[in-house]
C-alpha positions in Angstrom: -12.2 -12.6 -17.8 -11.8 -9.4 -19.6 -9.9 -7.7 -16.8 -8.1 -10.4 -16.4 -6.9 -10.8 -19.9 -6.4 -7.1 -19.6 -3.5 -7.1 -16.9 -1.8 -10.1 -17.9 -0.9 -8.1 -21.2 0.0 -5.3 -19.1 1.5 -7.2 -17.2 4.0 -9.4 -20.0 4.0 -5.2 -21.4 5.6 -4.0 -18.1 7.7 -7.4 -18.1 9.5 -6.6 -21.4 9.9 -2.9 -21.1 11.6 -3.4 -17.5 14.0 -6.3 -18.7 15.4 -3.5 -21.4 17.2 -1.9 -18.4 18.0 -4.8 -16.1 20.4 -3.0 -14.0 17.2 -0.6 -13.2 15.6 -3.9 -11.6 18.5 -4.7 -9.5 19.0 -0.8 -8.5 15.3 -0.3 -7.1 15.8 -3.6 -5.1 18.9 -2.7 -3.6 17.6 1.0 -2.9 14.2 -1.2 -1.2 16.9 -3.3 0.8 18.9 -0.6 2.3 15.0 1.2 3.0 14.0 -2.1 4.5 17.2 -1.7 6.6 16.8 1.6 8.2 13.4 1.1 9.2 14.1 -2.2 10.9 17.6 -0.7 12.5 15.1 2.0 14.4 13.3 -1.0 16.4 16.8 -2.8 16.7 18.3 0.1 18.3 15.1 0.9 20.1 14.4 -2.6 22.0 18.4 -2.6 23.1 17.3 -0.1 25.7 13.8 -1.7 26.0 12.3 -5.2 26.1 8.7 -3.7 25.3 7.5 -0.8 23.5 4.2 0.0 24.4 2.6 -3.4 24.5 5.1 -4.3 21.2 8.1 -6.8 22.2 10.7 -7.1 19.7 9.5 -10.6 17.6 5.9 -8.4 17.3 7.8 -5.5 16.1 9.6 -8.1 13.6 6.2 -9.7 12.6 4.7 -6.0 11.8 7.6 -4.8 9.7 6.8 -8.4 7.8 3.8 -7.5 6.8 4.8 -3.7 6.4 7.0 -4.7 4.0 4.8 -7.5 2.2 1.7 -4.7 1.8 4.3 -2.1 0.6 5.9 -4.3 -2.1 2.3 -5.2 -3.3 0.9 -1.6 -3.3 4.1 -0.2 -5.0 4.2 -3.0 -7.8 0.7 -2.5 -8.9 -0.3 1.0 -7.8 2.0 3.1 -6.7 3.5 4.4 -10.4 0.3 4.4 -11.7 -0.8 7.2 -9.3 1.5 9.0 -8.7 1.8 9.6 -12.7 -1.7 10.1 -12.8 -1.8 14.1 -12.4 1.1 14.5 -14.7 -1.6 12.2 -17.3 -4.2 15.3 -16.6 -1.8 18.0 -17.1 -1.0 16.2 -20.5 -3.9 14.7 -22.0 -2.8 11.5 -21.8 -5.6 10.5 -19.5 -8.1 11.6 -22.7 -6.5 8.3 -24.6 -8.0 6.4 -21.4 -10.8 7.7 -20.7 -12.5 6.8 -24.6 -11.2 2.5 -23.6 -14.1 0.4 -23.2 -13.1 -0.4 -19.7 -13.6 1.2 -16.2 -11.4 4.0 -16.2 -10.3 3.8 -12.5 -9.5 0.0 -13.1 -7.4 1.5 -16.4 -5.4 4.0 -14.3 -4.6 2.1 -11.6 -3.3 -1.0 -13.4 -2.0 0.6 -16.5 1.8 0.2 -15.8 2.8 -3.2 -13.1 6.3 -2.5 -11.7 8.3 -6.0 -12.3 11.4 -5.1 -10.0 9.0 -5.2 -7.0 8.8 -9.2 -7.1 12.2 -9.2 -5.6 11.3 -7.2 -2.9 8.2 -9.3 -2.4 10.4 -12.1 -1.9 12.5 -10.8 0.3 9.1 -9.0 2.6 8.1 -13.1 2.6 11.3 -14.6 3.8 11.7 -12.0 6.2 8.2 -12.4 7.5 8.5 -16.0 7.9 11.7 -15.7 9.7 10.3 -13.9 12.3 7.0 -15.5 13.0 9.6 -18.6 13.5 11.8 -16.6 16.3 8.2 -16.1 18.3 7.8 -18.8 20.6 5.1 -21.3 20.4 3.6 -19.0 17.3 0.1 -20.8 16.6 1.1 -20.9 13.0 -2.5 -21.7 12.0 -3.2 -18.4 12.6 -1.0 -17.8 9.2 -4.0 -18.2 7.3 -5.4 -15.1 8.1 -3.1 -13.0 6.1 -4.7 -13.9 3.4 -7.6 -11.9 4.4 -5.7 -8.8 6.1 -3.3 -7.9 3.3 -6.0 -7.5 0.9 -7.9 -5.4 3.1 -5.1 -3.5 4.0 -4.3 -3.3 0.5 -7.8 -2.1 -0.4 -7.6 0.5 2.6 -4.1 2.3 1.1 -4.9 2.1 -2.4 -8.2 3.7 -2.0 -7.1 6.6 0.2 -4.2 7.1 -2.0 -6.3 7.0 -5.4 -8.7 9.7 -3.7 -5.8 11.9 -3.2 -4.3 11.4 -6.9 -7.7 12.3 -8.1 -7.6 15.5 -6.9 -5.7 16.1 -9.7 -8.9 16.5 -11.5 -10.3 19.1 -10.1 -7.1 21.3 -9.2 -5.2 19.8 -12.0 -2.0 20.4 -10.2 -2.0 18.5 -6.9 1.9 18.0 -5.4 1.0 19.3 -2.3 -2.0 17.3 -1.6 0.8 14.4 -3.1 3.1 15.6 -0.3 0.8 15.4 2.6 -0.2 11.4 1.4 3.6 10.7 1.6 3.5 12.6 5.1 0.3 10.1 6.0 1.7 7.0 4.9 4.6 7.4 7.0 2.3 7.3 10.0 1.6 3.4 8.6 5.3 2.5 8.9 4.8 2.4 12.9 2.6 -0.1 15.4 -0.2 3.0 16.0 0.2 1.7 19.5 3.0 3.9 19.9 1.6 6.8 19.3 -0.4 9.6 21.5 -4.0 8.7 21.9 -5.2 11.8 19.6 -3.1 10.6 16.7 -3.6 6.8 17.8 -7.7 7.4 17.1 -7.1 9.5 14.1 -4.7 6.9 12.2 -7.7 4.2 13.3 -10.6 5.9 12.0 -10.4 9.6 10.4 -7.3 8.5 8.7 -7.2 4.5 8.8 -3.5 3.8 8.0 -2.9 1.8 11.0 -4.2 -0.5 8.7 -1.5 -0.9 6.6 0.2 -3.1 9.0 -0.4 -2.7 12.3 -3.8 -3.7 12.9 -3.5 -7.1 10.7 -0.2 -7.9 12.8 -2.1 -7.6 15.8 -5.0 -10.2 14.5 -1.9 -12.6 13.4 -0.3 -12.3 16.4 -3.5 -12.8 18.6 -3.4 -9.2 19.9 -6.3 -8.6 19.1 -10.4 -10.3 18.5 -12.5 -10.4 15.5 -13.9 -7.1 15.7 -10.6 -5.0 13.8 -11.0 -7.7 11.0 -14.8 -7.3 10.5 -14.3 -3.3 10.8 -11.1 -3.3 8.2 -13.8 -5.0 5.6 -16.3 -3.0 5.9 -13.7 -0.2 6.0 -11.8 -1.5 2.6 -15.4 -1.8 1.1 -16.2 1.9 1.9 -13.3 4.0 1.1 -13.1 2.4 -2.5 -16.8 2.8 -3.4 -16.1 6.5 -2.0 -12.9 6.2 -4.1 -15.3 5.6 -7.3 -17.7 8.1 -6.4 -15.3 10.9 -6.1 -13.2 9.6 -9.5 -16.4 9.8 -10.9 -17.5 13.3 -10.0 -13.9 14.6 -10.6 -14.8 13.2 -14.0 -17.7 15.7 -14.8 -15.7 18.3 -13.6 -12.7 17.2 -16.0 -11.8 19.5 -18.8 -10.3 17.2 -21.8 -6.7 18.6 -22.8 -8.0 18.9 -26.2 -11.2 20.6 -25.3 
């Protein structure tokens, strides 16, 4: 309950200092939307020449940029500031301030700041998804359901990976490179791994699990695939953010206090 108390005040904080410079809101969501654009024009352009791409028709491709789009939104509301301010908090000594709170520091960090302007994209990632599980024929929409499993797990998947790479920050206090190859990995997320080279298709299932993102759950919506991708993707989630802890935590015994 604590926790909870905890990010609806940062969350009514965050609320108030974004509605100070409203035109900032409606700027982000109009640079998501002409984002959102680009990388659906690539598949639009792409199945004109094609009816399937790699085992992906068109309406799948649709239904995986849905759910794209819906984890994005939810990873760069809560997350996404928060870490990638959280080396510049090292280099400061604003991370000192956080560290003494009588709260799970990795909890702190993460939630710290929640970015309001991303609701409206979350809207949008919903409408669009549900427009086009509607253009697939004879969708079994009782399948719907099990987003509600897969986006948390694919949410758990990026967010750990991503907070492992922020916290590299406290052991080479300046990290942008390590920053820059994330960016470079995430990318990889933003396409069905199926259309990738087998090499890279294993490495973005298992050394680097960001087929997860999106791919993998739009395959268990869509009935591409069984049950064993879900049951791997929570044990998966579940691993990579106790690993995430762990390392925060040794990176923590490592940490020299800007004041020290």
């Amino acid at each position: 309950m604590k926790y909870l108390a905890l990010l609806r005040s940062f969350f009514k904080a965050s609320l108030i200092a974004e509605l100070e410079y409203r035109f900032n809101i409606t700027a982000r969501i109009l640079t998501d939307i002409m984002w959102y654009t680009a990388q659906l024009s690539v598949f639009e352009v792409l199945f004109r020449h094609t009816s399937h791409l790699n085992g992906w028709s068109l309406g799948e491709t649709r239904v995986f940029m849905g759910l794209l789009f819906i984890t994005d939104a939810l990873y760069m509301m809560f997350f996404s500031e928060n870490l990638d301010r959280l080396g510049e908090k090292v280099r400061r000594g604003d991370l000192d301030l956080l560290l003494v709170k009588p709260v799970n520091s990795q909890w702190m960090i993460s939630f710290q700041k929640v970015s309001i302007a991303y609701i409206g994209n979350l809207a949008l990632a919903i409408g669009w998804l549900a427009w086009s599980l509607n253009q697939i024929e004879n969708f079994p929409w009782i399948r719907v359901p099990w987003m509600l499993l897969t986006i948390p797990i694919s949410l758990t998947i990026v967010y750990s990976i991503r907070f492992m790479v922020s916290s590299t920050a406290l052991y080479f206090t300046r990290a942008e490179a390590v920053n820059y190859i994330w960016y470079q990995v995430y990318r990889l997320g933003t396409r069905p791994h199926d259309v990738y080279p087998k090499a890279l298709r294993y490495a973005v299932l298992s050394f680097i699990p960001i087929a997860f993102l999106a791919s993998v759950p739009a395959q268990i919506i869509l009935g591409k695939s069984g049950a064993l991708p879900l049951i791997l993707g929570v044990l998966l989630a579940i691993t990579l953010l106790k690993l995430s802890t762990v390392f925060w935590r040794r990176g923590l015994r490592s940490y020299g206090s800007a004041s020290s």
